[in-house]
Gaussian input, Z-matrix of N, CA and C with variables (Angstrom, degrees):
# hf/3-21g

backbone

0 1
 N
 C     1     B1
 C     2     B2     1     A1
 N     3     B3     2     A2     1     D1
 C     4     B4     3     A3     2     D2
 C     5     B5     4     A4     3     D3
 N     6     B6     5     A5     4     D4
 C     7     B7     6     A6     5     D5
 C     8     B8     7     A7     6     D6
 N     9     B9     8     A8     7     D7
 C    10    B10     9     A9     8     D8
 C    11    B11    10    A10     9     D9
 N    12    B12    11    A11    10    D10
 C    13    B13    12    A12    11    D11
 C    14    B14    13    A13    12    D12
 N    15    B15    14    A14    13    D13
 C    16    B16    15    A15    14    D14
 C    17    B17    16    A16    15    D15
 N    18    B18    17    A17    16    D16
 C    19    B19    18    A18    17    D17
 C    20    B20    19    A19    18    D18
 N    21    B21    20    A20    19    D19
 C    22    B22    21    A21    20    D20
 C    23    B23    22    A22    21    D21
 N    24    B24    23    A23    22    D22
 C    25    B25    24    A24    23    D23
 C    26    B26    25    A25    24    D24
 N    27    B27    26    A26    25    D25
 C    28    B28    27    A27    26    D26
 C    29    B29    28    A28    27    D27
 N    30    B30    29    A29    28    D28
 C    31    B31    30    A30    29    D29
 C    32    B32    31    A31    30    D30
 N    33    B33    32    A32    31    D31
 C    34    B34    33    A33    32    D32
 C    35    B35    34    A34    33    D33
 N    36    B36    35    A35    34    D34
 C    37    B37    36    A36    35    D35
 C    38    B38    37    A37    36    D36
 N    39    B39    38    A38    37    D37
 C    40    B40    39    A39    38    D38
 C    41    B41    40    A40    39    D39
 N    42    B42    41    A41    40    D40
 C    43    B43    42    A42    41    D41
 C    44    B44    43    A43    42    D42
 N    45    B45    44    A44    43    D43
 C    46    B46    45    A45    44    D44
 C    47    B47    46    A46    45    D45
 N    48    B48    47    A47    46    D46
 C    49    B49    48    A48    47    D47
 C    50    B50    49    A49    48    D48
 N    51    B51    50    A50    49    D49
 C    52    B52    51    A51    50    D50
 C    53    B53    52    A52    51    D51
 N    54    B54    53    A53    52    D52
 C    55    B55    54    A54    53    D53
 C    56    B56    55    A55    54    D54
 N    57    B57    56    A56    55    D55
 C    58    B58    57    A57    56    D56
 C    59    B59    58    A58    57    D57
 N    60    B60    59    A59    58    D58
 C    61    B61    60    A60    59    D59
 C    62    B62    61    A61    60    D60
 N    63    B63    62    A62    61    D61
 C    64    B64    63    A63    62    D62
 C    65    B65    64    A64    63    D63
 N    66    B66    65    A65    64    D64
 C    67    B67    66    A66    65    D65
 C    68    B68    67    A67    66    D66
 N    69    B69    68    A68    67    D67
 C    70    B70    69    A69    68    D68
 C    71    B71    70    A70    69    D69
 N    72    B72    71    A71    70    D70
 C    73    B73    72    A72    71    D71
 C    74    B74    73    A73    72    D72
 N    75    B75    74    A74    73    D73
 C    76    B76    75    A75    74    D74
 C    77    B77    76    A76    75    D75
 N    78    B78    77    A77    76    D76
 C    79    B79    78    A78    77    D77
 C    80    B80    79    A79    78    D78
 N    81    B81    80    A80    79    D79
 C    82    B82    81    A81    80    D80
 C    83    B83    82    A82    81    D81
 N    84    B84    83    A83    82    D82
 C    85    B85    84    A84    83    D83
 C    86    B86    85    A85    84    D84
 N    87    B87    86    A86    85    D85
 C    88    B88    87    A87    86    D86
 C    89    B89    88    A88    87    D87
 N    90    B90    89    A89    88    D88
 C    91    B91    90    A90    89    D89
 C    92    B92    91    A91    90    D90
 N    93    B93    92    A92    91    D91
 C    94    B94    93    A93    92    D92
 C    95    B95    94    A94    93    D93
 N    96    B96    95    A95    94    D94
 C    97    B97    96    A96    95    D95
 C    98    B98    97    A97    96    D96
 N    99    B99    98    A98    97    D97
 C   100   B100    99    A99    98    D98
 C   101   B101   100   A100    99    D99
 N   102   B102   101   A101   100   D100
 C   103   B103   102   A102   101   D101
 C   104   B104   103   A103   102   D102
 N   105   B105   104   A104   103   D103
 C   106   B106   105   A105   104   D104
 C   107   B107   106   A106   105   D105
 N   108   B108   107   A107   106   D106
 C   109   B109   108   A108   107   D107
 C   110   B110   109   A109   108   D108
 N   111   B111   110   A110   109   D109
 C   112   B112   111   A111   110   D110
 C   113   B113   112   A112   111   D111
 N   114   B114   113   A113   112   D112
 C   115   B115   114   A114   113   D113
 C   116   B116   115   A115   114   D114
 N   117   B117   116   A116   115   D115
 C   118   B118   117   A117   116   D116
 C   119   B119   118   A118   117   D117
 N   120   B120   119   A119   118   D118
 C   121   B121   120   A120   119   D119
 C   122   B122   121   A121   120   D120
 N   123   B123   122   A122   121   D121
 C   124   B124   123   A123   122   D122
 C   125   B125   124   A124   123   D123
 N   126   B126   125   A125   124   D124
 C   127   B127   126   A126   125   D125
 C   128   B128   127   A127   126   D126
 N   129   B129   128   A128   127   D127
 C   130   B130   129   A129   128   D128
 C   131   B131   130   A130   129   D129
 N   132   B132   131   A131   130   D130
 C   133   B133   132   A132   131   D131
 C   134   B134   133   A133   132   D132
 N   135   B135   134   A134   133   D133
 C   136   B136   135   A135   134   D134
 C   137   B137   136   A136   135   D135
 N   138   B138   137   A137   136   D136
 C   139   B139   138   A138   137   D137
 C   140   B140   139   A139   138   D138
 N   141   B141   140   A140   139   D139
 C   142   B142   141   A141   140   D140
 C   143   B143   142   A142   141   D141
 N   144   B144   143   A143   142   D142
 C   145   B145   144   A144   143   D143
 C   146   B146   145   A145   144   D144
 N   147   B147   146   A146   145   D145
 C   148   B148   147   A147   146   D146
 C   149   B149   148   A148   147   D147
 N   150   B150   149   A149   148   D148
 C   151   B151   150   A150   149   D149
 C   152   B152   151   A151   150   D150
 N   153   B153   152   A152   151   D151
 C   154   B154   153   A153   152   D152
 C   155   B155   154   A154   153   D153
 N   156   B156   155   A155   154   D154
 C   157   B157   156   A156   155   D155
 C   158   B158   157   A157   156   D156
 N   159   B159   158   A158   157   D157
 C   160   B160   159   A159   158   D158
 C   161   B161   160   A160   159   D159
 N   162   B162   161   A161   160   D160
 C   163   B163   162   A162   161   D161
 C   164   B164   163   A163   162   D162
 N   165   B165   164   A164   163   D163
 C   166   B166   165   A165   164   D164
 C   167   B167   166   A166   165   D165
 N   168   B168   167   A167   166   D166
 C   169   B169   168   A168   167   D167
 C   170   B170   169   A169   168   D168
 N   171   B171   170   A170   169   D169
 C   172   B172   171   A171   170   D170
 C   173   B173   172   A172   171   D171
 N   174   B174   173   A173   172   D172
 C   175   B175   174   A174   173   D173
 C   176   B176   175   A175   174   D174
 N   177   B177   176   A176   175   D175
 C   178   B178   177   A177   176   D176
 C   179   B179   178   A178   177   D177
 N   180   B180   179   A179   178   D178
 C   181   B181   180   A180   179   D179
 C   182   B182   181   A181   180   D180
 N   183   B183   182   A182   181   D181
 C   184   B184   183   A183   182   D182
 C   185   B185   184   A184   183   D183
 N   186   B186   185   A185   184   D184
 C   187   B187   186   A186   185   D185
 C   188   B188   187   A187   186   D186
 N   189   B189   188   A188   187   D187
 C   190   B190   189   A189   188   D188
 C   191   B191   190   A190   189   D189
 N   192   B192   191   A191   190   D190
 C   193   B193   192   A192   191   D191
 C   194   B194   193   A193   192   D192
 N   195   B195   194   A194   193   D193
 C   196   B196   195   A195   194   D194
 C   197   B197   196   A196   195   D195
 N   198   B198   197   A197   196   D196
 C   199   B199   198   A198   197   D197
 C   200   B200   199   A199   198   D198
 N   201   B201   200   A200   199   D199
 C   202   B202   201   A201   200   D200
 C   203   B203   202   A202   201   D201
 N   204   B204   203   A203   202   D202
 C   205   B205   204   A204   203   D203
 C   206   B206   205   A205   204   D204
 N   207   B207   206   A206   205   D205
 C   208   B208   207   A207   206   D206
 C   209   B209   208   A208   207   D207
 N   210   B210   209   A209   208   D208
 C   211   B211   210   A210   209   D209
 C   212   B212   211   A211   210   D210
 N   213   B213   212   A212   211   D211
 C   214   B214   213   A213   212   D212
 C   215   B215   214   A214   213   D213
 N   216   B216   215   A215   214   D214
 C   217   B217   216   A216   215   D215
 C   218   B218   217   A217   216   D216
 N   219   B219   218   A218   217   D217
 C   220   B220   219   A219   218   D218
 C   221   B221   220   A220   219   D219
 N   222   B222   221   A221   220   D220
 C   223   B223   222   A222   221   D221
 C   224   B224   223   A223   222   D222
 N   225   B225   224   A224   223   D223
 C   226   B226   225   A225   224   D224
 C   227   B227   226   A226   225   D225
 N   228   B228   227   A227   226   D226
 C   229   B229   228   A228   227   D227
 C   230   B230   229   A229   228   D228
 N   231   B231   230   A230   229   D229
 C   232   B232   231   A231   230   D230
 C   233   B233   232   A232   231   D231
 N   234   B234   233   A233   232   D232
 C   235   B235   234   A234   233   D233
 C   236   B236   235   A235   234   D234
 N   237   B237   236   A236   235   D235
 C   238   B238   237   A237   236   D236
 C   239   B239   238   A238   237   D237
 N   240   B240   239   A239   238   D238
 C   241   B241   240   A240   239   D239
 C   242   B242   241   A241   240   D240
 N   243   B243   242   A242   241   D241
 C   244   B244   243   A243   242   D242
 C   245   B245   244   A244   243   D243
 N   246   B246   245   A245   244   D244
 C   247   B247   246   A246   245   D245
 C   248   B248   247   A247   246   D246
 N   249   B249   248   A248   247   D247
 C   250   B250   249   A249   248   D248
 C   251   B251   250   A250   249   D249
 N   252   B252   251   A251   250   D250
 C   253   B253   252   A252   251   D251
 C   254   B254   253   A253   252   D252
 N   255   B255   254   A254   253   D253
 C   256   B256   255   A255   254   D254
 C   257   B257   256   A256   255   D255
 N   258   B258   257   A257   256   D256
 C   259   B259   258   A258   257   D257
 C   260   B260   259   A259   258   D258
 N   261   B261   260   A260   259   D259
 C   262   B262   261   A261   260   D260
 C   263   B263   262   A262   261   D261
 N   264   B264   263   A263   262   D262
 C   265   B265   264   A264   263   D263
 C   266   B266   265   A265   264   D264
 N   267   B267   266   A266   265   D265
 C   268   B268   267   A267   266   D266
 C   269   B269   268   A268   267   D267
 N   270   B270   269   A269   268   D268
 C   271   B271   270   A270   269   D269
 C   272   B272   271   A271   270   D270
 N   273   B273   272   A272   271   D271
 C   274   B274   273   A273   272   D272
 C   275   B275   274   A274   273   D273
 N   276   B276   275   A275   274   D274
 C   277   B277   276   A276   275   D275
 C   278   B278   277   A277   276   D276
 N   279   B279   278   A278   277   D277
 C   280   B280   279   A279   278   D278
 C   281   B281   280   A280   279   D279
 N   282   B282   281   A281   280   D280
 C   283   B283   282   A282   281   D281
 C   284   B284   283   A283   282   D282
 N   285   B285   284   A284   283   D283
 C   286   B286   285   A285   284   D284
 C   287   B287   286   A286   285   D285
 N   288   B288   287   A287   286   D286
 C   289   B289   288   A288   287   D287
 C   290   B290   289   A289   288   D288
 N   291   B291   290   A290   289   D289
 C   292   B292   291   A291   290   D290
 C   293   B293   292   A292   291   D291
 N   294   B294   293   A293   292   D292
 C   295   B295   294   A294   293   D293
 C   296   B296   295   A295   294   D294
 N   297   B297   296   A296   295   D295
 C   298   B298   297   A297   296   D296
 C   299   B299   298   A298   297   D297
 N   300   B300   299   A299   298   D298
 C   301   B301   300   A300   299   D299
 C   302   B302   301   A301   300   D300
 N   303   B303   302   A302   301   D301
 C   304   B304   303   A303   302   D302
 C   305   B305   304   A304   303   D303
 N   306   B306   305   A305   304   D304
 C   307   B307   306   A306   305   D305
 C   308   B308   307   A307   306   D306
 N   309   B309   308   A308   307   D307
 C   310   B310   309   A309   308   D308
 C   311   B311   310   A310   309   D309
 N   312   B312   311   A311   310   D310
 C   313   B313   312   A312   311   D311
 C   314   B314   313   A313   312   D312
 N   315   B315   314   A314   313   D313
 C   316   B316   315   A315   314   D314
 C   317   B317   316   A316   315   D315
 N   318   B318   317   A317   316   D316
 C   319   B319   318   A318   317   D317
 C   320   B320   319   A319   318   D318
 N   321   B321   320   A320   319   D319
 C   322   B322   321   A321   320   D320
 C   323   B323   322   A322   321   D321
 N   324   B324   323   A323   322   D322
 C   325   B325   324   A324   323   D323
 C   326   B326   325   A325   324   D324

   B1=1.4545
   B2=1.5278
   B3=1.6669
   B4=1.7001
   B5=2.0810
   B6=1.1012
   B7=2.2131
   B8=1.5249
   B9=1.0248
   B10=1.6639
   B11=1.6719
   B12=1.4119
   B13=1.6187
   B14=1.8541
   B15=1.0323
   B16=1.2430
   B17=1.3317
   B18=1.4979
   B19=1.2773
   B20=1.4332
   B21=1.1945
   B22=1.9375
   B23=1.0350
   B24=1.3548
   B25=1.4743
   B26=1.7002
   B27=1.3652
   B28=1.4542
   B29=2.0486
   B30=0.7587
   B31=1.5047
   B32=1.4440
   B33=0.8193
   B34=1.4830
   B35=1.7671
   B36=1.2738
   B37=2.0006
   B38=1.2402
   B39=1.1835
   B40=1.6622
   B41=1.9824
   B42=1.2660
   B43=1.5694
   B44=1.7315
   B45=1.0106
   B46=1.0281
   B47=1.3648
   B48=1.0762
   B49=2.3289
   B50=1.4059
   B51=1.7027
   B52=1.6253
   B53=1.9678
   B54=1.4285
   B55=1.2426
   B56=1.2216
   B57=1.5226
   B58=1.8905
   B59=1.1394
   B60=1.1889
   B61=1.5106
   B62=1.7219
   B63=1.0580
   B64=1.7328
   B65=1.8440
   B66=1.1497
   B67=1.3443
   B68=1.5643
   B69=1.2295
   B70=1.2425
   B71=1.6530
   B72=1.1291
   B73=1.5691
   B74=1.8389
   B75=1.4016
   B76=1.6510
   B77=2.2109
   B78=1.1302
   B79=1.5872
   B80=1.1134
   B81=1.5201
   B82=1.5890
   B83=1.0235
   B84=1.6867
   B85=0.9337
   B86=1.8095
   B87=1.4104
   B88=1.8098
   B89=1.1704
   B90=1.7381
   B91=1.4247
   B92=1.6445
   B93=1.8392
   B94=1.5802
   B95=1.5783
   B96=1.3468
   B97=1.8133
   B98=1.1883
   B99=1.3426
   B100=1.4665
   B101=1.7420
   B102=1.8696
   B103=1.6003
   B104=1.3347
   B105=1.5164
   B106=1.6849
   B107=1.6393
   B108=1.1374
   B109=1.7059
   B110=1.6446
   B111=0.9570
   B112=1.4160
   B113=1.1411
   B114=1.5036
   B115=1.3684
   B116=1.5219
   B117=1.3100
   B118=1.2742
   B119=1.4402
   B120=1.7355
   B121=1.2891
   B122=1.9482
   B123=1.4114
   B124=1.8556
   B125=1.5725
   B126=1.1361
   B127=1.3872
   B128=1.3539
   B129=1.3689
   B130=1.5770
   B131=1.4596
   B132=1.4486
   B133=1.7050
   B134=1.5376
   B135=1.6246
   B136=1.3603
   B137=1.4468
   B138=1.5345
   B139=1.3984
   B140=1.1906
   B141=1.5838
   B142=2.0676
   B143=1.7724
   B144=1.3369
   B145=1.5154
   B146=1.5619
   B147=1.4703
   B148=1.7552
   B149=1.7377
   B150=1.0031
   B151=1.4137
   B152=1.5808
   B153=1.3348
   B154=0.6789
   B155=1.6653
   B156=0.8615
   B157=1.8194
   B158=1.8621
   B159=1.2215
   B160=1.4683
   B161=2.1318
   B162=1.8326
   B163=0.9173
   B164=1.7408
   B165=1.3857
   B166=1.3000
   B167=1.8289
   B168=1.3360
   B169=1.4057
   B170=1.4814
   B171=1.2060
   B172=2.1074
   B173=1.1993
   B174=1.8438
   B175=0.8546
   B176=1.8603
   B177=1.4177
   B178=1.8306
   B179=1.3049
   B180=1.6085
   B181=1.5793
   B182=1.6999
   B183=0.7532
   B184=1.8177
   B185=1.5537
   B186=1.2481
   B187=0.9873
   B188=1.6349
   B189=1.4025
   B190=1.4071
   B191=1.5720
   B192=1.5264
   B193=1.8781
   B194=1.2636
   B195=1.3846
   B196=1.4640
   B197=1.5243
   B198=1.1990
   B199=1.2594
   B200=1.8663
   B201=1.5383
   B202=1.4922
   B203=1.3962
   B204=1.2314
   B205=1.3442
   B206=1.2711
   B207=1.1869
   B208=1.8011
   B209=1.1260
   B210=1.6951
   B211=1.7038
   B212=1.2713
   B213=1.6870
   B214=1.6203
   B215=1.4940
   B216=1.4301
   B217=1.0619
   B218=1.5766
   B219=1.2670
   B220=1.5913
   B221=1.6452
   B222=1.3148
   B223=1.6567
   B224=1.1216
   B225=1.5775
   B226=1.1946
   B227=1.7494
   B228=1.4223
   B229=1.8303
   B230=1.2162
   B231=1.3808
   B232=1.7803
   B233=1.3736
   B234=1.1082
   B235=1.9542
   B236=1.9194
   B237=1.7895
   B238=1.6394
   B239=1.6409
   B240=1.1324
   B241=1.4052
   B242=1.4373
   B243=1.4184
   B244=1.5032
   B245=1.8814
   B246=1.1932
   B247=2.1434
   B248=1.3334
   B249=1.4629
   B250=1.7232
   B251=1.6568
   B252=1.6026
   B253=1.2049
   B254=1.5826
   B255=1.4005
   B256=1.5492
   B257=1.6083
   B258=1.9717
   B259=1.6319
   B260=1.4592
   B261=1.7054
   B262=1.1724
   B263=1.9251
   B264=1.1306
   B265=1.5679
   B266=1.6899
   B267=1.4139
   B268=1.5129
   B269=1.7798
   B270=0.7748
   B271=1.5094
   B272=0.9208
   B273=1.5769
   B274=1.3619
   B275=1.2303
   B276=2.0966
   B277=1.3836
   B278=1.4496
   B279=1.3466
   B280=1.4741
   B281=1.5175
   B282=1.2866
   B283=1.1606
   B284=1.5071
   B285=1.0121
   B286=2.1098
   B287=1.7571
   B288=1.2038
   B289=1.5789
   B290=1.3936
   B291=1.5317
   B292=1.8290
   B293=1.3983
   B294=1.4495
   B295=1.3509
   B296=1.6031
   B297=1.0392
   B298=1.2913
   B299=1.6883
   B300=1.2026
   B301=1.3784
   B302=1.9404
   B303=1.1675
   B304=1.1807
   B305=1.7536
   B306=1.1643
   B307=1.1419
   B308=1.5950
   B309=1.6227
   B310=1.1665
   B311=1.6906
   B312=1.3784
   B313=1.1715
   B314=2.1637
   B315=1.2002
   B316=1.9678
   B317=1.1546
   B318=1.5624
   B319=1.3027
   B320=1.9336
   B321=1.8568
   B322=1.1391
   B323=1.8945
   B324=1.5111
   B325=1.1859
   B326=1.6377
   A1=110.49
   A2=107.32
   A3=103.85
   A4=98.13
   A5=87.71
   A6=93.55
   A7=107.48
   A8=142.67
   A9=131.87
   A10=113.45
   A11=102.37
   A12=107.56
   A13=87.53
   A14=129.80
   A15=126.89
   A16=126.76
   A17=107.90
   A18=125.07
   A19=152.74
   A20=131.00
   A21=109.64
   A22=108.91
   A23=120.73
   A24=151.40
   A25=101.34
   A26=102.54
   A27=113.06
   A28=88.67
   A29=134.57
   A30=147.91
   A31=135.11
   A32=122.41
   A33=118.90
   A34=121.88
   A35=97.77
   A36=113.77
   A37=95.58
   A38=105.73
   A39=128.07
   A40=102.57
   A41=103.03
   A42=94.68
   A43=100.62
   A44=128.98
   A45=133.83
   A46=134.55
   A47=152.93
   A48=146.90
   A49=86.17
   A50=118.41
   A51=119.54
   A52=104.59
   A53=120.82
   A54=122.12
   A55=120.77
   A56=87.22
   A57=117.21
   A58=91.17
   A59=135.83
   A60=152.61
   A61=100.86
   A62=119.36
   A63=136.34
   A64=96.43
   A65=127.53
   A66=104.99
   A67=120.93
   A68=152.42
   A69=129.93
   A70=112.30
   A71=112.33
   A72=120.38
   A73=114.01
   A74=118.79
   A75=141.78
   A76=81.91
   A77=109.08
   A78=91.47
   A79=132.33
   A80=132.10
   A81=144.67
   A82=90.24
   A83=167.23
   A84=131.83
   A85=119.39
   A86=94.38
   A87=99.91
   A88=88.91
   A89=140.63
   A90=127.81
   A91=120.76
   A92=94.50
   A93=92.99
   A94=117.17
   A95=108.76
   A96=110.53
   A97=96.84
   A98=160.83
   A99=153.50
   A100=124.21
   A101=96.37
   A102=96.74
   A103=108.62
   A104=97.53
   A105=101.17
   A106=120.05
   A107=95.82
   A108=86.20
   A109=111.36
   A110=124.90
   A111=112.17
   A112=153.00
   A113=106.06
   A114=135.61
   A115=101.46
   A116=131.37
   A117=155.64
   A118=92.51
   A119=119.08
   A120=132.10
   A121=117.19
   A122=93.95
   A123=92.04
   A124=114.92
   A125=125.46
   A126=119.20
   A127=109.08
   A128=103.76
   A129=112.98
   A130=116.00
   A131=94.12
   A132=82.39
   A133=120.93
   A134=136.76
   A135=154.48
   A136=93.58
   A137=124.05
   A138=94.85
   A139=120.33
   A140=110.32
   A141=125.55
   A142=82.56
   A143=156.91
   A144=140.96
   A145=103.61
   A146=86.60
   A147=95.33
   A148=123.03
   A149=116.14
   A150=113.88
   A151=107.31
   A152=135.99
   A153=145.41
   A154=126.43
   A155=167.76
   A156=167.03
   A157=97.05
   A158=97.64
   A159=104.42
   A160=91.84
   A161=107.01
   A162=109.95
   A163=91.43
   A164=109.93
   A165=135.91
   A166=130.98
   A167=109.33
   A168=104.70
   A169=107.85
   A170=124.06
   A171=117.11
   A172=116.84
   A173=135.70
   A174=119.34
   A175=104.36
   A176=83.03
   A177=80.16
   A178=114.52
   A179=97.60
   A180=87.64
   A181=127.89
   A182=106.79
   A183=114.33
   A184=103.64
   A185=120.95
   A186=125.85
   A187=116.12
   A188=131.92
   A189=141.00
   A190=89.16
   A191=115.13
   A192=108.95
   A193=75.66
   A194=143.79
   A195=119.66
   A196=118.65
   A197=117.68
   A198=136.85
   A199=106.38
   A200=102.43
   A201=99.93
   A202=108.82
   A203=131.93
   A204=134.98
   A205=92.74
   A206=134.41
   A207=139.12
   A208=119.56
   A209=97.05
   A210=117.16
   A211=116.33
   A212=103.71
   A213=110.28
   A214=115.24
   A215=110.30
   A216=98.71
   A217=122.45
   A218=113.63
   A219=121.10
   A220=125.44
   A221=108.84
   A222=100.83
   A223=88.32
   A224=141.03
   A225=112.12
   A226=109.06
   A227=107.95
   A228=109.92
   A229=103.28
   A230=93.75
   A231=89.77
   A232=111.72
   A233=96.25
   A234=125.57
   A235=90.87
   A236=84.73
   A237=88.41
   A238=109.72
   A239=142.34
   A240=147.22
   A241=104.53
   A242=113.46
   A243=125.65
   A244=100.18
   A245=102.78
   A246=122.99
   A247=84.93
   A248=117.88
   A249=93.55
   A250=128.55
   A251=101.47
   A252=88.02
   A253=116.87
   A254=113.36
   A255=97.33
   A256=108.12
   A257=113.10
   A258=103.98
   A259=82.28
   A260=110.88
   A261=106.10
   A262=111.70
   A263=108.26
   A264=109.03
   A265=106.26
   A266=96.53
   A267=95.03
   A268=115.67
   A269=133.50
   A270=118.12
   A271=135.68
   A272=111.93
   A273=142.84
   A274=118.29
   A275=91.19
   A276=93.42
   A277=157.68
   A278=94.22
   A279=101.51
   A280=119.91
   A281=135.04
   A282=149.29
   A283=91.78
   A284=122.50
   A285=127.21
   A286=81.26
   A287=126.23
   A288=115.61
   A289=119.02
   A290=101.41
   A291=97.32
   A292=106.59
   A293=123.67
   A294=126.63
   A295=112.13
   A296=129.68
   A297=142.06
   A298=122.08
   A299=96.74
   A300=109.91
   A301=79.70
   A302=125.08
   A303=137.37
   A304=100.43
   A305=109.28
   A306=114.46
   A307=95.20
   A308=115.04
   A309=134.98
   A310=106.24
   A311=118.92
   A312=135.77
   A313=93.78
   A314=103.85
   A315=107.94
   A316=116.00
   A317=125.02
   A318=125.68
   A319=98.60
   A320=103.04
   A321=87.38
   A322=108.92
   A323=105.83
   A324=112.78
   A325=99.45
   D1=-40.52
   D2=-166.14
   D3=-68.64
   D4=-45.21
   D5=170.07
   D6=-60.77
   D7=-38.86
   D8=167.48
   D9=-59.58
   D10=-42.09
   D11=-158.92
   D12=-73.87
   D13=-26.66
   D14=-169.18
   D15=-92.14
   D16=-13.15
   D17=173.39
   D18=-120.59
   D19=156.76
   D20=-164.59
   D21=-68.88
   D22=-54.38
   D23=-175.25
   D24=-16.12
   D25=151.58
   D26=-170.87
   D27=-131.90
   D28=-15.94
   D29=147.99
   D30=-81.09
   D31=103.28
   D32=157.31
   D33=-98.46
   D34=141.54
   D35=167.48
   D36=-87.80
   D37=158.01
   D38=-174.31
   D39=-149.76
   D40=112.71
   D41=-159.79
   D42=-126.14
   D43=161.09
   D44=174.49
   D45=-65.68
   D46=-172.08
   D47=160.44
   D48=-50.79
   D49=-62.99
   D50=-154.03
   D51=-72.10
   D52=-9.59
   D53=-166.30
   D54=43.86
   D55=64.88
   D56=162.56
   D57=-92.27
   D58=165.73
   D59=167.65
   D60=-92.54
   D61=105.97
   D62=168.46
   D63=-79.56
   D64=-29.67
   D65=-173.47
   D66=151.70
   D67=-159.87
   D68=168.20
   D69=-142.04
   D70=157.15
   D71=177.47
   D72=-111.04
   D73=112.71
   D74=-158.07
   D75=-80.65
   D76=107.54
   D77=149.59
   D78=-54.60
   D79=16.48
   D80=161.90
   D81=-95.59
   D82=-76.67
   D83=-149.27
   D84=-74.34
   D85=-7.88
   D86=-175.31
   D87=-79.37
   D88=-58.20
   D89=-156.87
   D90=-14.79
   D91=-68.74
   D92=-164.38
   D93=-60.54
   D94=-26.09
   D95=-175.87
   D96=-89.27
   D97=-8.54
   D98=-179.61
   D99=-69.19
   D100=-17.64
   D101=168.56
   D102=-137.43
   D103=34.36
   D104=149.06
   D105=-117.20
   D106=86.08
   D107=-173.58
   D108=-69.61
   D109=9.09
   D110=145.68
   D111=-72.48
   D112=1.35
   D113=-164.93
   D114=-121.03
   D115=-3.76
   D116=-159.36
   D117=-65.73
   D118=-68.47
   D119=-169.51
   D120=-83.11
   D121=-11.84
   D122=163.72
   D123=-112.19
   D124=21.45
   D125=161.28
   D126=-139.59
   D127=131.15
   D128=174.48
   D129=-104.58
   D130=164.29
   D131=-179.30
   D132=-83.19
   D133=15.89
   D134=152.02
   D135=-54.35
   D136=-41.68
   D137=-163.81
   D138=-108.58
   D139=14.80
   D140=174.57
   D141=-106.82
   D142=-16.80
   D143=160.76
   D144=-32.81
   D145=120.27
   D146=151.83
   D147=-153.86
   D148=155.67
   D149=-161.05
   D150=-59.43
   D151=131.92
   D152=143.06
   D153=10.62
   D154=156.08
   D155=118.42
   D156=-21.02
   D157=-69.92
   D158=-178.63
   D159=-157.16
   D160=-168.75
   D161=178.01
   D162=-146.88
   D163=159.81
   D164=177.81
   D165=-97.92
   D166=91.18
   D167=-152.29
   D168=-66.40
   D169=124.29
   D170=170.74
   D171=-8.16
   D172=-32.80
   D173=-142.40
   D174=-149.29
   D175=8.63
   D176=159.97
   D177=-113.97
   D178=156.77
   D179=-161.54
   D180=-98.83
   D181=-141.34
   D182=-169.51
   D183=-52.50
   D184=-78.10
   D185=-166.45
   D186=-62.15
   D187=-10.54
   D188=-165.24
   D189=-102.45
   D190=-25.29
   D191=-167.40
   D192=-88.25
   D193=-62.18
   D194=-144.17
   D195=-85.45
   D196=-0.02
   D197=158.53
   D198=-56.58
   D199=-52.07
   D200=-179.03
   D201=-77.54
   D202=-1.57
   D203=-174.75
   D204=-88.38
   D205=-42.33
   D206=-173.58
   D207=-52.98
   D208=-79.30
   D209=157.72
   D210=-6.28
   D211=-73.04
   D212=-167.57
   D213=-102.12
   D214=30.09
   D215=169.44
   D216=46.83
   D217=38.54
   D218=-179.62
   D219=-115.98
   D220=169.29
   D221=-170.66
   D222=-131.26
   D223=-18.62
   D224=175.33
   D225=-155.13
   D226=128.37
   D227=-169.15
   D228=-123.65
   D229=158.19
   D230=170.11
   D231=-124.05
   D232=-178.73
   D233=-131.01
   D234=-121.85
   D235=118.69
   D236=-169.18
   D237=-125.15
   D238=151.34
   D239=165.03
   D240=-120.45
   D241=84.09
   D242=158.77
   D243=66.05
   D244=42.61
   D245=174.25
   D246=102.29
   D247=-48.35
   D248=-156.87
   D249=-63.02
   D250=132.71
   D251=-156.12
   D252=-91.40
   D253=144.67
   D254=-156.71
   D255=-112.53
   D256=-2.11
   D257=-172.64
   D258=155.92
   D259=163.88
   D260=159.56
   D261=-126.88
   D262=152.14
   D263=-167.26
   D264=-110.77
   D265=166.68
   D266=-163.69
   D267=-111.72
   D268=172.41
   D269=160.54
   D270=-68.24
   D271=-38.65
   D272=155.35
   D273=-18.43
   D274=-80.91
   D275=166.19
   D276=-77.95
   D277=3.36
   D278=163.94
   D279=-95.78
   D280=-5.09
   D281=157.06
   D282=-62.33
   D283=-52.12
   D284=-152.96
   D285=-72.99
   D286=-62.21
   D287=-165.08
   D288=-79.20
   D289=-8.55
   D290=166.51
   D291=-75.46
   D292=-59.82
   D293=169.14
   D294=-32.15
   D295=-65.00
   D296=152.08
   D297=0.38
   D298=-43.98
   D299=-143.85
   D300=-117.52
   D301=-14.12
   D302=-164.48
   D303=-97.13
   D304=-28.12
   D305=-161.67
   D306=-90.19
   D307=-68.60
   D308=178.90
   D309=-34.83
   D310=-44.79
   D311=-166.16
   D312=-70.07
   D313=-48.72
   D314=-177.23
   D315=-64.25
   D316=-2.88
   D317=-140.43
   D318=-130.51
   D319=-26.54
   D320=172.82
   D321=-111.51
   D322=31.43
   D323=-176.34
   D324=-94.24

């Protein structure tokens, strides 16, 4: 709750000691338990984990991530090197740095 109340994010990672990625937590399933603090001490967050839509490997590129953004109908995945989890990326922003890179690219033509 104190990491939701503090943050924009509509996703959370949930990662392991070694920071493997175990899975992620949707702030839709936190809503309803977030203003019952009585429920604070019988639900953990092991049991709102759920796998991911898909995940984004370090090293494929633009067009293969936003392909998985399609698929699953997602706005925001995270970014893995063999589990470890390294961040999660947005749709947004990878649209913003293709354009980016689109622009930069017209400019030295």
């Amino acid at each position: 709750v104190d990491v939701v109340s503090k943050s924009s994010r509509n996703v959370f990672p949930v990662v392991d000691k070694h920071s493997h990625l175990a899975g992620i937590v949707v702030l839709e399933d936190l809503r309803e338990i977030m203003f019952q603090r009585d429920l604070y001490d019988k639900i953990t967050v092991k049991s709102l984990v759920k796998d991911p839509p898909a995940v984004i490997k370090q090293r494929e590129n633009a067009e293969k991530a936003l392909q998985k953004f399609d698929t699953h109908d997602a706005w925001h995945l995270p970014v893995v090197h063999y589990n470890f989890y390294l961040g999660m990326i947005s749709k947004k922003s990878l649209y913003e740095a293709y354009r980016q890179y689109l622009v930069e690219s017209l400019q030295e033509s």
